[in-house]
C-alpha positions as CSV (number, residue, x, y, z in Angstrom):
1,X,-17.7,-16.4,20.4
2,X,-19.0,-20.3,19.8
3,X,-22.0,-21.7,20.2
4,X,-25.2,-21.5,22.7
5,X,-27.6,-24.5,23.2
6,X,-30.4,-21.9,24.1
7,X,-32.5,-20.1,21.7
8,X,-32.1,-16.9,23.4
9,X,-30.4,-13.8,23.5
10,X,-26.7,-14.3,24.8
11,X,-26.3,-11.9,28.1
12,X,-23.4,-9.7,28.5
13,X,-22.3,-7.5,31.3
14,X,-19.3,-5.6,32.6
15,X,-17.5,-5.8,36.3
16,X,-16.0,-2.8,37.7
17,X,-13.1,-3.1,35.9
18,X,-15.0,-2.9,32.2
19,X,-13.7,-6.9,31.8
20,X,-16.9,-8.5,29.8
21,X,-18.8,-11.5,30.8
22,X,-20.7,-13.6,28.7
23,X,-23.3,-16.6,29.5
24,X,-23.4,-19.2,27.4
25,X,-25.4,-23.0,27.2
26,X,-23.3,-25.5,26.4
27,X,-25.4,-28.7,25.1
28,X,-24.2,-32.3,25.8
29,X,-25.1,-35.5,24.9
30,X,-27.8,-36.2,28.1
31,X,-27.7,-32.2,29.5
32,X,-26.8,-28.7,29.2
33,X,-24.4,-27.0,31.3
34,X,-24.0,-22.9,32.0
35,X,-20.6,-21.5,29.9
36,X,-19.4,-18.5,31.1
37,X,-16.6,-16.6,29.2
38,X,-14.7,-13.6,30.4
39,X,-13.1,-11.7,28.2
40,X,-10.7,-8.7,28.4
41,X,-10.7,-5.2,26.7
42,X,-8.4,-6.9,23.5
43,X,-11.3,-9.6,23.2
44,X,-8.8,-12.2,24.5
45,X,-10.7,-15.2,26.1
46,X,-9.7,-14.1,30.2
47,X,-11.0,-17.8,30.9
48,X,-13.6,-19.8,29.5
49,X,-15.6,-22.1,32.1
50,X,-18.0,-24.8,31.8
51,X,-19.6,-25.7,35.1
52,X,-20.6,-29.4,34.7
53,X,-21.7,-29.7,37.9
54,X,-24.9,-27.8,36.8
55,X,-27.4,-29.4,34.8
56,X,-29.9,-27.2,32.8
57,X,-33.0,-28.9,31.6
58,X,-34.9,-27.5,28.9
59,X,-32.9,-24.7,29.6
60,X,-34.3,-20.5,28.4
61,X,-34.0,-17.0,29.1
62,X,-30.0,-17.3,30.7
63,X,-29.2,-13.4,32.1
64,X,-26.0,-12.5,33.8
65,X,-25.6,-9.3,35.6
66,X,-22.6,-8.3,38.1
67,X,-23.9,-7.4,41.6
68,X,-21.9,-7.3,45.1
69,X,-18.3,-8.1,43.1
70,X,-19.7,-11.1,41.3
71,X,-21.5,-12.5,38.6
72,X,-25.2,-13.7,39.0
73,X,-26.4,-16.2,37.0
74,X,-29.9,-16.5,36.2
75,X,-32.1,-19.0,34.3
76,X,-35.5,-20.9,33.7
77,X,-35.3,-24.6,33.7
78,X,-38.3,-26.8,33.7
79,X,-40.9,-23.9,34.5
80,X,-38.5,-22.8,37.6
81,X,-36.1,-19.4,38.0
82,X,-32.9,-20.5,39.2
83,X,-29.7,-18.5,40.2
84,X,-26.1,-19.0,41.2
85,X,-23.1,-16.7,42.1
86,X,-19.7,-17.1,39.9
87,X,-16.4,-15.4,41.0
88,X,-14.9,-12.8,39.1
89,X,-11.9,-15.6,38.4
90,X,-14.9,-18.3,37.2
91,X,-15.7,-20.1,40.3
92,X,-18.9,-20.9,41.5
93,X,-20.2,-19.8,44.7
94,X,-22.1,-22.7,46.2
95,X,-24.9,-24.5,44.6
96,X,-27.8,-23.1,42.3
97,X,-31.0,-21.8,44.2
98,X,-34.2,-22.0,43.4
99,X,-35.9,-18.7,43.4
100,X,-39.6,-19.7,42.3
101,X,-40.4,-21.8,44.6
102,X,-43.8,-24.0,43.3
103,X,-44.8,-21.2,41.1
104,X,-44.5,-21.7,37.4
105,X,-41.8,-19.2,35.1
106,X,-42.4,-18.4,31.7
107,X,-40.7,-14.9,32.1
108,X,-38.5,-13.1,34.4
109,X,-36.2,-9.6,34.7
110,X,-33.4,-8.6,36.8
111,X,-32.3,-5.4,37.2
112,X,-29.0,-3.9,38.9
113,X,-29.6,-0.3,41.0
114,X,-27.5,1.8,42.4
115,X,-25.4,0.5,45.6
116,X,-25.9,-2.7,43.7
117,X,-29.1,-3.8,44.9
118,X,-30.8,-6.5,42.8
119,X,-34.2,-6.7,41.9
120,X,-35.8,-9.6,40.4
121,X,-39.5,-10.5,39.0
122,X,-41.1,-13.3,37.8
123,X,-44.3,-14.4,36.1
124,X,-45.8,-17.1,34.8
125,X,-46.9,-18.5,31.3
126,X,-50.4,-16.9,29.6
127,X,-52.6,-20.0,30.9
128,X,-50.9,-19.8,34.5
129,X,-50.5,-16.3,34.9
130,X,-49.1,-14.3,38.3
131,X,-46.7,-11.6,38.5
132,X,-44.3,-12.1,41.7
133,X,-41.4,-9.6,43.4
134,X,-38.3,-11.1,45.0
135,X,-37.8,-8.0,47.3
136,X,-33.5,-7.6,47.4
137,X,-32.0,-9.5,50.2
138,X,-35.2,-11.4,50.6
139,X,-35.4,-15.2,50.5
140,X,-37.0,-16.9,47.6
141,X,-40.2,-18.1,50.2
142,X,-40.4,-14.3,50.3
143,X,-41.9,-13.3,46.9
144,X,-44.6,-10.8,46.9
145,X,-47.5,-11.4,44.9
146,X,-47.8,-8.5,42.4
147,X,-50.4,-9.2,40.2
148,X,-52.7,-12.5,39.9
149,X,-53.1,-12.2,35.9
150,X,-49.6,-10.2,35.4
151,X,-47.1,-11.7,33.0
152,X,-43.6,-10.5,30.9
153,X,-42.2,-8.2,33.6
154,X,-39.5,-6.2,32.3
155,X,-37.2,-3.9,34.9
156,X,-34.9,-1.1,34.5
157,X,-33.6,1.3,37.3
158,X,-32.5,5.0,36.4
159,X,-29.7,7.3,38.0
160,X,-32.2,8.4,41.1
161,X,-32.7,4.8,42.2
162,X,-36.4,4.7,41.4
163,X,-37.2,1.2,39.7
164,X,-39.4,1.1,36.9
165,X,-41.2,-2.0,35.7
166,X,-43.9,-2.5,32.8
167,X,-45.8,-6.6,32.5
168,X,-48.7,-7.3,30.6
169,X,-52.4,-9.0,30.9
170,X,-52.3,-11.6,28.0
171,X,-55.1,-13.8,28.5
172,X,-55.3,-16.4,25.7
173,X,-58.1,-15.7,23.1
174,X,-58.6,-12.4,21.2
175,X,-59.2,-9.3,23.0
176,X,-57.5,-6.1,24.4
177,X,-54.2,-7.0,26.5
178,X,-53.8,-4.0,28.4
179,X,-50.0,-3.1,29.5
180,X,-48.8,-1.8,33.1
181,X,-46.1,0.5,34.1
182,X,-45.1,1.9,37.4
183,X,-42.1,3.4,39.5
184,X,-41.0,2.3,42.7
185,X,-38.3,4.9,44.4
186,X,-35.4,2.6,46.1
187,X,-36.8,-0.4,44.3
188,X,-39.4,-1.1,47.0
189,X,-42.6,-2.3,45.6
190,X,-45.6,-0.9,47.4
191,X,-49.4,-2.1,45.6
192,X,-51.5,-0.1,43.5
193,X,-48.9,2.4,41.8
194,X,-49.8,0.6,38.1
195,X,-51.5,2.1,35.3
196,X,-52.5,1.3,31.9
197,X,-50.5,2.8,29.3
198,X,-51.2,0.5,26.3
199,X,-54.0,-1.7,25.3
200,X,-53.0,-3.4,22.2
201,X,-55.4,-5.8,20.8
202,X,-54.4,-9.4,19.6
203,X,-56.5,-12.2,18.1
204,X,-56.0,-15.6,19.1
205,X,-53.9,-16.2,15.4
206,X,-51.7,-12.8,16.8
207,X,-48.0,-13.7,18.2
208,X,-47.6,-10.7,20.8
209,X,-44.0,-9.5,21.8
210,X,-43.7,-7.6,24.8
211,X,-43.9,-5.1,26.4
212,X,-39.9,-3.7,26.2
213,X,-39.2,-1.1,28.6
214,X,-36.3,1.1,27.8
215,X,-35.5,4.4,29.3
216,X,-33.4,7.4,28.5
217,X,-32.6,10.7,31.2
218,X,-35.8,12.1,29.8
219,X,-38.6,9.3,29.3
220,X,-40.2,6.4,29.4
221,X,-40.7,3.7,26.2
222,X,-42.8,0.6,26.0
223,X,-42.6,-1.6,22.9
224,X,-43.9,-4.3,21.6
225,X,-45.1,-6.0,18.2
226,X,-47.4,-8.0,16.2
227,X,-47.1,-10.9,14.2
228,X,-50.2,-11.7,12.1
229,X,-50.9,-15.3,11.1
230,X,-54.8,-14.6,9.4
231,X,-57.0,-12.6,8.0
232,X,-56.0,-9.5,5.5
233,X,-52.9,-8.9,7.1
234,X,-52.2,-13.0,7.4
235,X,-47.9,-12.6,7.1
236,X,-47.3,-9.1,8.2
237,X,-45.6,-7.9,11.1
238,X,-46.3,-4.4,13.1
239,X,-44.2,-2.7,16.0
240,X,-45.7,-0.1,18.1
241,X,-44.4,2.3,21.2
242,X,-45.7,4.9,23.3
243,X,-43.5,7.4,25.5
244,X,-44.3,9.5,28.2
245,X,-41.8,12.1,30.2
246,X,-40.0,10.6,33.7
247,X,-42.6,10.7,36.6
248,X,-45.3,11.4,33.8
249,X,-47.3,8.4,32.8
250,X,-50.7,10.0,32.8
251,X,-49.2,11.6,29.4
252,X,-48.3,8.7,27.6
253,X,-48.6,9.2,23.9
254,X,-50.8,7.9,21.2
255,X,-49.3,4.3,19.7
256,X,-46.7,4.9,16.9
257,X,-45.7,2.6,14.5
258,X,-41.9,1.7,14.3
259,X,-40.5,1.0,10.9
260,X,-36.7,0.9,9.7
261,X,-34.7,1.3,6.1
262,X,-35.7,-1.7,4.4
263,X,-32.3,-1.9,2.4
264,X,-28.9,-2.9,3.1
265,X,-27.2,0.1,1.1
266,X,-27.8,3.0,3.5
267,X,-26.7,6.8,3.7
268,X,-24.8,6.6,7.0
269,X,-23.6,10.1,8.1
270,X,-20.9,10.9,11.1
271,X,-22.7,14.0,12.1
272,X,-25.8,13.0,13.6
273,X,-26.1,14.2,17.1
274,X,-25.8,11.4,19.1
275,X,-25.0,11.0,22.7
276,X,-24.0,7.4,22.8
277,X,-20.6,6.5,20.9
278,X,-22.4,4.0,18.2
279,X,-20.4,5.7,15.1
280,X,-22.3,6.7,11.8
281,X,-26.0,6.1,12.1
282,X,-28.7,6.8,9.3
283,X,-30.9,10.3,10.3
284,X,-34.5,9.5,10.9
285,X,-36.9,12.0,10.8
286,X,-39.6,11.6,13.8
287,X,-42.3,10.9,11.4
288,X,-40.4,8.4,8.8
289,X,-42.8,6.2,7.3
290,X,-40.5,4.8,4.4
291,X,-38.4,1.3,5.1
292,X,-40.0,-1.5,6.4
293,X,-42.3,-2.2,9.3
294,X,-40.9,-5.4,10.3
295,X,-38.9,-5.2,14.1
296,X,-39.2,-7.3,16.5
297,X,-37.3,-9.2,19.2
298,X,-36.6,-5.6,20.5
299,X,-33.8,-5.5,23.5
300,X,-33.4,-1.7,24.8
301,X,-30.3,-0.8,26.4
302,X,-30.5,-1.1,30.4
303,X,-28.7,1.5,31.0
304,X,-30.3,4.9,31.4
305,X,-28.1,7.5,28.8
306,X,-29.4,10.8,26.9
307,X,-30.5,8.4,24.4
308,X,-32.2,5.0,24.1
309,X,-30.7,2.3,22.0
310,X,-32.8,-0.2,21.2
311,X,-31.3,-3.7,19.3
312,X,-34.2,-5.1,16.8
313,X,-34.5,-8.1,14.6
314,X,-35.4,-6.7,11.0
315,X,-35.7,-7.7,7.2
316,X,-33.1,-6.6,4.8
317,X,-33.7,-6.1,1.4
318,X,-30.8,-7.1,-1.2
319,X,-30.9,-8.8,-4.8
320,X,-34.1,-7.6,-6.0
321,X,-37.1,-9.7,-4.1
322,X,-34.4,-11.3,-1.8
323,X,-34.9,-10.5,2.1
324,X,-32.4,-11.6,5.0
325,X,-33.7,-11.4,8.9
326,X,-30.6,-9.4,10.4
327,X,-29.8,-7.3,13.5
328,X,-30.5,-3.4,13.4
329,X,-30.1,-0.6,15.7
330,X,-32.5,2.5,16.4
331,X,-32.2,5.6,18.7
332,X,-34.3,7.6,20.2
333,X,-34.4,11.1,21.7
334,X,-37.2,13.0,23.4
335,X,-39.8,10.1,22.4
336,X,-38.6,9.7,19.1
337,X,-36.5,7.6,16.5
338,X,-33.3,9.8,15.4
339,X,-31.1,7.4,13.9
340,X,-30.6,3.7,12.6
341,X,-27.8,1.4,12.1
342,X,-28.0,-2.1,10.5
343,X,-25.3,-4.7,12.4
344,X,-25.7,-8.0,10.4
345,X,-25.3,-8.9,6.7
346,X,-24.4,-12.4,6.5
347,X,-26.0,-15.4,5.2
348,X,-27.7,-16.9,7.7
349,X,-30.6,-15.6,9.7
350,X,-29.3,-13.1,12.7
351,X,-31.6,-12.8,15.4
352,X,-32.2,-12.7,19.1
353,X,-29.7,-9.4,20.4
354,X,-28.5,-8.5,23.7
355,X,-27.7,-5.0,24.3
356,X,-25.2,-2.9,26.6
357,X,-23.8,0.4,27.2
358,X,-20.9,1.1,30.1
359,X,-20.1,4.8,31.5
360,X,-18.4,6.2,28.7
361,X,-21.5,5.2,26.2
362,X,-19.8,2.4,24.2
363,X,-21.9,0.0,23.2
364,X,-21.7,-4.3,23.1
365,X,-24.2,-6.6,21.7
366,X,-24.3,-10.3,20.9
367,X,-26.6,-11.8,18.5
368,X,-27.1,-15.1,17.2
369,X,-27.1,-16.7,13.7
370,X,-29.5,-20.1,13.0
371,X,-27.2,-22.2,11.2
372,X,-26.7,-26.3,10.7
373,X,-27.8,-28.1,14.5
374,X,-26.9,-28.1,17.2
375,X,-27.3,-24.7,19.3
376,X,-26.6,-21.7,17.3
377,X,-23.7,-19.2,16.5
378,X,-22.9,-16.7,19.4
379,X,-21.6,-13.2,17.6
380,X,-20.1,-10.0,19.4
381,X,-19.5,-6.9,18.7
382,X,-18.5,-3.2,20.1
383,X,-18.0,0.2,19.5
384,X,-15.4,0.9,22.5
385,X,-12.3,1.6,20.5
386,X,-9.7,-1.1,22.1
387,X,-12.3,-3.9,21.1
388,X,-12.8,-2.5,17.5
389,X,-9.3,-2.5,17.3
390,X,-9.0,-6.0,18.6
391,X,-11.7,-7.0,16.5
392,X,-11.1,-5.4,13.2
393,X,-8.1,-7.3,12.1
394,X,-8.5,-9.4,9.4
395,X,-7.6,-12.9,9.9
396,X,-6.1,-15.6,8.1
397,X,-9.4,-17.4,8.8
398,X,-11.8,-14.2,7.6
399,X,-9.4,-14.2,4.0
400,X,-9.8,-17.8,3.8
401,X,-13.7,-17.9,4.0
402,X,-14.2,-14.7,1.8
403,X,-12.2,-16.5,-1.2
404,X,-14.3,-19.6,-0.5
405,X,-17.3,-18.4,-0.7
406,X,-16.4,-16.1,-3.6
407,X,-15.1,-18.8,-5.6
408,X,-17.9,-21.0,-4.9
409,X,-20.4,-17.7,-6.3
410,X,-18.5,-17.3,-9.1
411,X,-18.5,-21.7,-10.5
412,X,-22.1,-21.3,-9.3
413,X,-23.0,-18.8,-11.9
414,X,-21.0,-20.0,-14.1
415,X,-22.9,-23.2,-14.5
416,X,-26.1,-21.0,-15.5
417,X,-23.6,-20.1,-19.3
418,X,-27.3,-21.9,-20.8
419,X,-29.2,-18.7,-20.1
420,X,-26.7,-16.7,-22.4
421,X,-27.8,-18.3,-25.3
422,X,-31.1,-15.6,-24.7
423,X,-28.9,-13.2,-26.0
424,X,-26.5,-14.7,-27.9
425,X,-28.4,-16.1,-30.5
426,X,-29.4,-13.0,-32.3
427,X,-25.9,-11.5,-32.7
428,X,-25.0,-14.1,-34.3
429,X,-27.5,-14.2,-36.6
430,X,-27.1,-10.2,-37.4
431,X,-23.7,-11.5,-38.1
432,X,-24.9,-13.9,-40.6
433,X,-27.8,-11.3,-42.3
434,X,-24.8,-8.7,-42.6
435,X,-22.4,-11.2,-44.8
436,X,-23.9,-9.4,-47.8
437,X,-21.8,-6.3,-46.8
438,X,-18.1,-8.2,-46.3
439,X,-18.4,-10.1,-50.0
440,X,-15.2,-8.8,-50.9
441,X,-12.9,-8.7,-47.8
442,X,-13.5,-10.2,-44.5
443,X,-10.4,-8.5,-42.9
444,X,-11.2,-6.4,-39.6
445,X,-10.2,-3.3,-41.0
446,X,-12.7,-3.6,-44.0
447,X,-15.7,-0.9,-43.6
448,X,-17.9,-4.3,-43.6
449,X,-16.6,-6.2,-40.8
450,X,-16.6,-3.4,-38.7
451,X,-20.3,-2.4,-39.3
452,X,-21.1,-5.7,-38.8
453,X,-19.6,-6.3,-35.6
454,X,-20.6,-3.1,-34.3
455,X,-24.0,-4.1,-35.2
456,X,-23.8,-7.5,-33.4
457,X,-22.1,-5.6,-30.2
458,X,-25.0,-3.0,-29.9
459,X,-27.8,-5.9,-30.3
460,X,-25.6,-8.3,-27.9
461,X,-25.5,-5.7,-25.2
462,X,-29.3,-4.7,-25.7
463,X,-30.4,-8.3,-24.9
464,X,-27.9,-8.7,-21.7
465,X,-28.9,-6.0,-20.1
466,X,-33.1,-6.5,-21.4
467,X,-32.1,-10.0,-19.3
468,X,-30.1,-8.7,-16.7
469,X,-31.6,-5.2,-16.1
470,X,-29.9,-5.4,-12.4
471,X,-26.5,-5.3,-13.9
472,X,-25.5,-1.5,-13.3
473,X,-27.1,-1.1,-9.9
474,X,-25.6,-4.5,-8.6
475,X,-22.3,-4.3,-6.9
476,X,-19.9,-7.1,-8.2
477,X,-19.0,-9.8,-5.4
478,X,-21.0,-7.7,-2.7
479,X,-23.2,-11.1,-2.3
480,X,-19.7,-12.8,-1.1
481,X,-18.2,-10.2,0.7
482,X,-18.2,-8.7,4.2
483,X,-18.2,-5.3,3.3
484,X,-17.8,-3.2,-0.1
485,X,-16.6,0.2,1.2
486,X,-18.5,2.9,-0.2
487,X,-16.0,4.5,-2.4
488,X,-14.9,1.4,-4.5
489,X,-19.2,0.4,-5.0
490,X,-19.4,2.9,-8.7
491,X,-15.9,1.9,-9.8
492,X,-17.0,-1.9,-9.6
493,X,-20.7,-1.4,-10.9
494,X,-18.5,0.5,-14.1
495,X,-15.5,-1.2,-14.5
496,X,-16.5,-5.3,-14.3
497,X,-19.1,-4.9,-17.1
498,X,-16.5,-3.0,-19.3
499,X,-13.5,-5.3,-17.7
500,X,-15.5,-8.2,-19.0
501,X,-16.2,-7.0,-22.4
502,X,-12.9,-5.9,-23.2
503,X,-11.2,-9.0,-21.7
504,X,-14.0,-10.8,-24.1
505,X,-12.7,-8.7,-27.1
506,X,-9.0,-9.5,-26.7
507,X,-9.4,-13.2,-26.5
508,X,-11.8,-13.2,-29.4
509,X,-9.5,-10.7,-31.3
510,X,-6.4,-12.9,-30.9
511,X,-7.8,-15.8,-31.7
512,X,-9.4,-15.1,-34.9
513,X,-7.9,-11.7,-36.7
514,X,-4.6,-12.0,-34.8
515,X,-3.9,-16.1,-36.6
516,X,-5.3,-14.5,-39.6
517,X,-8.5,-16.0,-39.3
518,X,-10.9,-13.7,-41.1
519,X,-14.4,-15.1,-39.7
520,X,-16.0,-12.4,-38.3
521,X,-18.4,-14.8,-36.7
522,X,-16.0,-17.1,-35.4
523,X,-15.0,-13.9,-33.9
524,X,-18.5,-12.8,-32.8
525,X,-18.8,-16.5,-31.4
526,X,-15.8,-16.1,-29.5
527,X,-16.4,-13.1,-27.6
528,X,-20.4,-14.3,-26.9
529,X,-18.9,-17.5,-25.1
530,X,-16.2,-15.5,-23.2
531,X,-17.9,-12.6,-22.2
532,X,-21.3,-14.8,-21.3
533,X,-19.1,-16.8,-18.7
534,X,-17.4,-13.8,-17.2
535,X,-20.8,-12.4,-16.7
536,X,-22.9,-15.5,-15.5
537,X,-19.9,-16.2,-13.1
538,X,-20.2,-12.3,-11.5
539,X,-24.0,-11.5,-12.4
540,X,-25.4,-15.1,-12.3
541,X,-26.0,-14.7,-8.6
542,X,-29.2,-12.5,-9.5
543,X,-30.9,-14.9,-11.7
544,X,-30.7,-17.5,-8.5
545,X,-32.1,-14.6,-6.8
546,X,-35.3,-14.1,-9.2
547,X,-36.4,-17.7,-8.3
């Protein structure tokens, strides 16, 4: 969708009519300006505005919701929450306001309730903590002071109109940061309906996400993870949720560990039981303990359905110690994970999601990928059927980069032919041992010849695949393309190796035996250099992955 200036999530949201929104940065030479595209239900660009008239400093954290038949925009710049009102045809309504006031922002929700009504709270950073409530309607000089240590509010209302907000005590310094959750029916805050629910602890060397709120018709989740920087688990990363039934939080559950399938080559099945339209989804069990425990940057949906979809940055797994940061997808029912979907497989890191369902349970999401300065990649994607159709086309552009980068693969490995010679050498030499048995006649029907070359074929193969052990389980030219459908994966893994040596044969063939050229080792020769550049140019990719 282009490119954002902000390291943040791109926010997306829907008007009344199911037309999509998104809020962009766009970074100039001396300032950053708010984007905001609209797009309709073919992903056609509506209209695409920049509103220069805005500047952003040290712009973070843009969110767009649509309240009151318009768009809000919110965002932090320089320590201050700012908003303005765009028109559903890409005007601007009046001037940005300053919500904040003198207080310092380091984190901020909105939420949309029924009727419309918009709540918004605010907090400061970890060493200026304060948790404040912008009542709806209310002016910004009439924030209520929540919490004197609160920080990282996050808000979602459900169907009844009760709002539901969990923040955080994160003091810097080791120590317990104990989390707080509490309901407020209409959305009006009233003091002292918090309780503790979690109490992660965090060393001073501990990055601490969250807490994520996400709700479904049932419960309520809080997430968050842990990123380790010392000690034993120096490296590792660990998410962690509890749940407790609506109205319940005095039953919150025991911490449980989140993990996801660690590869990229999953079991997707159409008949999981699913209330949100997300397609084919890999069954989890509610005590999986397999995959890999690295999630973070988790956005829940902020819309309350049967289920909870929740948007995560993970690890992928692929070319044997290889690992890729992508965009996966979990779902949970009745307090647990049912089902996981990876998004992303492309080269460049994917991170930071954004998350949305509408009324029918289709879901967007945009993502971004870190590539080459400035800003970063804006992606988008959906499961509502007119925008997968829209979107699913192959383009002239999609073709052209696919045979780019596949070609590029390909003269890549073929410049590591040098390795071959590990397992090249030694067939020839069986070759040259065996002479004794093709004294009298060279030809390739003679009982000599043949056992020779047989010989040299068995020990050839033996040392390829001692050096390339990967060869079988590796799926030809899945490291250049897109998408290898499911059916065509065993067909390739066969065929390319057996493709390769019997295009290898037929060259060799024809230009020793065929010209009358009885030199079984000019033969052997021949197919060793053929057959070692056809398989360094398709398989080479995993010896640059074993470095």
């Amino acid at each position: 969708m282009g490119r954002t200036g902000a390291a943040d999530p791109v926010p997306i949201t829907l008007d009344d009519a199911g037309h999509l929104y998104l809020f962009l940065i766009r970074a100039g030479d001396n300032a950053a300006h708010p984007r905001v595209l609209s797009l309709s239900r073919s992903a056609e660009i509506v209209w695409d505005r920049t509103y220069g008239s805005v500047d952003l400093i040290s712009a973070q954290k843009p969110r767009i919701v649509w309240s009151n038949d318009a768009l809000q925009l919110f965002w932090i710049s320089q320590r201050r929450l700012y908003a303005v009102g765009v028109t559903a045809t890409g005007d601007l309504r009046g001037s940005p306001t300053l919500l904040s006031g003198d207080a310092a922002v380091a984190d901020y929700d909105v939420a949309v309730g029924p009727e419309d009504v918009l709540a918004v709270w605010y907090a400061g950073p970890r060493r200026e903590p304060g948790l404040y409530a912008l009542p709806p309607g209310a002016p910004p000089d009439g924030a209520i002071l929540v919490d004197v240590e609160g920080v990282r509010p996050d808000l979602q209302y459900d169907d009844a109109g009760t709002l539901h907000v969990v923040w955080a005590h994160y003091p810097p310094g080791s120590g317990d940061k104990p989390f707080f959750y509490a309901a407020y029916p209409n959305g009006v805050y009233v003091p002292g309906r918090e309780t503790v629910v979690a109490t992660p602890r965090a060393s001073g060397a501990t990055v601490l996400e969250g807490p994520r709120l996400g709700l479904d018709k049932q419960g309520v989740y809080i997430f968050w993870s842990m990123t380790f920087y010392s000690g034993l688990q120096a490296g590792a990363v660990q998410a962690d949720y509890v749940y407790f039934p609506m109205g319940r939080p005095a039953a919150v559950s025991p911490a449980r560990q989140l993990r996801v399938p660690y590869s990229y080559d999953l079991p997707y099945q159409r008949s999981v039981n699913g209330w949100l339209e997300a397609g084919p989804r890999v069954p989890l069990e509610p005590d999986f303990r397999g995959g890999s425990p690295f999630v973070t940057e988790m956005a829940a949906n902020p819309v309350t359905e049967e289920e909870l979809a929740v948007a995560c940055h993970v690890r992928v797994a692929y070319l044997m110690r290889k690992e890729t940061p992508q965009i996966g997808m979990l779902f949970f029912q009745n307090g647990a994970p049912t089902g996981y979907q990876l998004l992303s497989f492309t080269p460049a890191n994917s991170t930071d999601p954004a998350l949305l369902s509408d009324d029918l349970g289709r879901l967007y999401i945009t993502w971004l990928e870190r590539g080459e300065p400035p800003g970063f990649s804006a992606y988008f994607a959906s499961t509502a059927p007119d925008l997968r159709q829209a979107l699913d086309n192959v383009t002239s552009d999609d073709l052209g980069r696919v045979a780019a980068d596949t070609l590029f693969g390909l003269l890549a490995g073929a410049l590591l032919l040098p390795f071959a010679v590990v397992w090249s050498v030694v067939p020839l030499l069986v070759i040259g041992i065996s002479a004794l048995l093709r004294t009298d006649d060279e030809s390739w029907t003679s009982p000599g010849t043949i056992v020779s070359v047989v010989l040299a074929f068995g020990v050839y193969w033996v040392g390829k695949l001692a050096f390339l052990p990967d060869i079988l389980e590796y799926v030809p030219f899945s490291a250049w393309l897109p998408v290898v459908p499911a059916w065509l994966r065993l067909p390739l893994r066969v065929g390319v190796p057996l493709l390769s040596a019997g295009l290898a044969i037929a060259i060799a063939w024809y230009f020793t035996f065929k010209r009358d050229s009885r030199s079984p080792f000019t033969y052997m020769l021949t197919y060793c250099i053929v057959d070692s550049v056809l398989t360094m140019a398709v398989y080479g990719v995993l010896v640059y992955a074993a470095f």
